[in-house]
C-alpha positions as CSV (number, residue, x, y, z in Angstrom):
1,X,87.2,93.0,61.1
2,X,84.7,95.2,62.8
3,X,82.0,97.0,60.7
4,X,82.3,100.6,61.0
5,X,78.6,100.9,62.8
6,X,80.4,98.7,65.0
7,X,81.0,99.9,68.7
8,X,83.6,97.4,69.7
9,X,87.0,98.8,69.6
10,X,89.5,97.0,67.4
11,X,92.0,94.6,69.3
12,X,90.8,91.9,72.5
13,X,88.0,92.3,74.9
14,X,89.3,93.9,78.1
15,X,86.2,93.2,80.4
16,X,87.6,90.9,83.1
17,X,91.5,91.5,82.9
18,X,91.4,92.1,86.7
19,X,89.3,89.0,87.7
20,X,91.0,86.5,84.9
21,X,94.7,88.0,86.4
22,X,93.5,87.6,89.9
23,X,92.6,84.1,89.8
24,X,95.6,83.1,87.5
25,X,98.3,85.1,90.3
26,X,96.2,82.8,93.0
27,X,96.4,79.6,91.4
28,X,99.7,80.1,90.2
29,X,100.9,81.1,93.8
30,X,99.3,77.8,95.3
31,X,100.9,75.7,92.3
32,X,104.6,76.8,91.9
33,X,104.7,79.2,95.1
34,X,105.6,82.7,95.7
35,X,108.7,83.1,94.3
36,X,108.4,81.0,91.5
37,X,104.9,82.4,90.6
38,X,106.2,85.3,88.1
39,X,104.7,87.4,85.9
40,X,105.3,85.7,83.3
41,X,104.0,82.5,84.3
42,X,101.0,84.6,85.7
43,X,100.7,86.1,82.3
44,X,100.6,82.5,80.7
45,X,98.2,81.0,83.2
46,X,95.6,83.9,82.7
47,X,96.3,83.9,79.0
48,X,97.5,87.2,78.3
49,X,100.9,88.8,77.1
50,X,103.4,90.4,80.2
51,X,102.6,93.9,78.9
52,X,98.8,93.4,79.6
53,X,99.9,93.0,83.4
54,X,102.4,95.4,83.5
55,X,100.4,98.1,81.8
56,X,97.9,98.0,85.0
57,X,100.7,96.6,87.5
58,X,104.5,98.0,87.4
59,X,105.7,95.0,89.6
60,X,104.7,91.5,91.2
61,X,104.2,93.1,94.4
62,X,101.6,95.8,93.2
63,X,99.8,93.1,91.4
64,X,100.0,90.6,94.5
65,X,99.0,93.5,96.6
66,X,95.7,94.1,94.6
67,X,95.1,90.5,94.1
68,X,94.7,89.9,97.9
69,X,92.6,93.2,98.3
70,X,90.0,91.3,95.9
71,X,90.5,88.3,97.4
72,X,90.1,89.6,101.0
73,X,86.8,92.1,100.3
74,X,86.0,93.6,103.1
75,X,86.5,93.3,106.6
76,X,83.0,91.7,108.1
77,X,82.4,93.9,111.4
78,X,79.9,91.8,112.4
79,X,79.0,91.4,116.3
80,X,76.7,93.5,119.3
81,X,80.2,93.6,121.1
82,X,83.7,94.7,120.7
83,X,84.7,90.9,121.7
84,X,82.1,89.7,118.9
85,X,83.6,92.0,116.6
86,X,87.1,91.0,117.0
87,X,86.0,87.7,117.0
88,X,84.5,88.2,113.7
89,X,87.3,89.4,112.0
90,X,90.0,87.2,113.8
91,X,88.3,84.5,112.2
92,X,87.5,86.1,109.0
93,X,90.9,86.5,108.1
94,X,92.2,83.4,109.2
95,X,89.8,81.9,106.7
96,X,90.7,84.3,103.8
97,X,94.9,83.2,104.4
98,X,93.9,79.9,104.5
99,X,92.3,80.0,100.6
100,X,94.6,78.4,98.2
101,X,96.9,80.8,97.0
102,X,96.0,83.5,99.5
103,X,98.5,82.8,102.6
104,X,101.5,82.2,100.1
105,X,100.7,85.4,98.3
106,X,100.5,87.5,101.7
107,X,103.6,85.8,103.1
108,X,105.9,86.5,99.9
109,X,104.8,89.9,99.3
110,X,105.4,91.0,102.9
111,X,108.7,88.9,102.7
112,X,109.7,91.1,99.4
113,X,108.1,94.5,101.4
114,X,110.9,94.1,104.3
115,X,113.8,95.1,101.9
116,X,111.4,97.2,99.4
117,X,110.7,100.5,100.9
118,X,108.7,101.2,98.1
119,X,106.7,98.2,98.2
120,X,106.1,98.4,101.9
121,X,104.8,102.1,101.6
122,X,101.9,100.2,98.7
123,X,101.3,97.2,101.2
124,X,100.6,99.8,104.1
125,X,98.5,102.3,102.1
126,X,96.5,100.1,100.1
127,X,96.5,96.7,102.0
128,X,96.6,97.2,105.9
129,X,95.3,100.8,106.3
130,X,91.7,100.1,104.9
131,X,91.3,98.1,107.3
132,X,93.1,99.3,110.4
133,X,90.6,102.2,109.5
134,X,87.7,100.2,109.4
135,X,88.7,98.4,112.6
136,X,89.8,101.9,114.6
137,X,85.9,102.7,113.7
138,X,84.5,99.7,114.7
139,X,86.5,99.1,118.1
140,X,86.7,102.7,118.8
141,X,90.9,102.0,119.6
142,X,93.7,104.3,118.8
143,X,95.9,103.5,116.3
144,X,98.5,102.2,118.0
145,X,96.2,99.7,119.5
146,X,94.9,98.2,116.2
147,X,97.8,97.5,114.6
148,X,99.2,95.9,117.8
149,X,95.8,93.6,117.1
150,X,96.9,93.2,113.2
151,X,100.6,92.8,113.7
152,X,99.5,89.4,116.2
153,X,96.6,87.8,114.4
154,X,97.9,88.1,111.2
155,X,101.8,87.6,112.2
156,X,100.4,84.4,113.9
157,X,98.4,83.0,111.3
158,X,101.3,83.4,108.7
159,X,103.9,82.3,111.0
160,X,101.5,78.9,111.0
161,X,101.3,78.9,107.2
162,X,104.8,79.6,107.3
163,X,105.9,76.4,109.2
164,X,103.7,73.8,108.2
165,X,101.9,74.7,105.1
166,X,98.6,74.5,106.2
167,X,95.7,77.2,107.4
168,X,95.5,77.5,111.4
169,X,92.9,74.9,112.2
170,X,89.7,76.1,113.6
171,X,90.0,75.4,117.1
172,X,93.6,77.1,117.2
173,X,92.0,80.1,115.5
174,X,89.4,80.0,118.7
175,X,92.5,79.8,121.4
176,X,94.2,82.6,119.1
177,X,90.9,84.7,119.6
178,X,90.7,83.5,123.6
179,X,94.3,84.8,123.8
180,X,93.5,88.0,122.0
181,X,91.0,89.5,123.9
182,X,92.0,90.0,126.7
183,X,94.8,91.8,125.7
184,X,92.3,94.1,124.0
185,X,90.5,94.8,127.1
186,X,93.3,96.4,128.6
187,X,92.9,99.3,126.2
């Protein structure tokens, strides 16, 4: 029981719900898979009841969604060039969606997203327009142009996880950037 000079408020310590959820919704992901990765099993891995999920998350896909915007930090625009820059974050990603956890995660929510309205309208928003934004900046490139950019890379590199499990190996992730850039210097 807490002393009443305490400062601590009654019940459990909330510092590091986010991180302790984040790395149980990963590691669940990688060990049972998208679908079977629920919240309660999320819940159970991180040690915490449902409620404490829901109460910050109203579904699996907001929670996956913020999840892989932790994971994922931001975009590195690193690079003298606009080919160095794309470069950059071509490989950056593929990196990220090959983490354990990370790719499955991605795939599953934007699986769920294609028949969720709702959900697709979170993924967009708070997923892929931070960093079409930050790319548009960097690349100087119209909208339209970016996402054309996001919708290959990333639609590439899951369509690999998707069909054999594994990351994109390195050198495929170099011919996938060899590919890309010249398409980009059409613009």
């Amino acid at each position: 029981m807490a002393s009443a000079g305490s400062a601590r408020p009654p019940g459990r310590p909330r510092a590091g719900v986010h991180a302790t959820v984040f790395t149980a919704t990963l590691s669940t992901v990688h060990e049972l898979g998208y679908a079977r990765a629920t919240v309660e099993r999320i819940a159970a891995a991180a040690g915490i009841a449902k409620t404490t999920i829901y109460r910050r998350w109203p579904s699996k896909g907001e929670l996956i969604v913020d999840c892989l915007l932790d994971a994922f930090g931001p975009v590195p625009l690193e690079g003298a060039s606009r080919a160095e820059i794309m470069s950059s974050a071509i490989h950056w990603i593929a990196a990220k969606i090959g983490e354990p956890g990370v790719g499955d995660a991605f795939a599953g929510v934007f699986s769920d997203a294609v028949s969720d309205p709702s959900l697709r309208e979170i993924l967009s928003a708070r997923l892929q327009d931070p960093y079409r934004l930050a790319l548009q900046a960097a690349l100087d490139e119209p909208e339209n142009r970016v996402l054309f950019l996001i919708d290959v890379v990333v639609g590439t590199l899951l369509h690999r996880m998707g069909m054999t499990g594994e990351p994109m190996a390195d050198t495929d992730v170099a011919a996938l950037v060899d590919m890309v850039l010249p398409a980009m210097r059409g613009s």
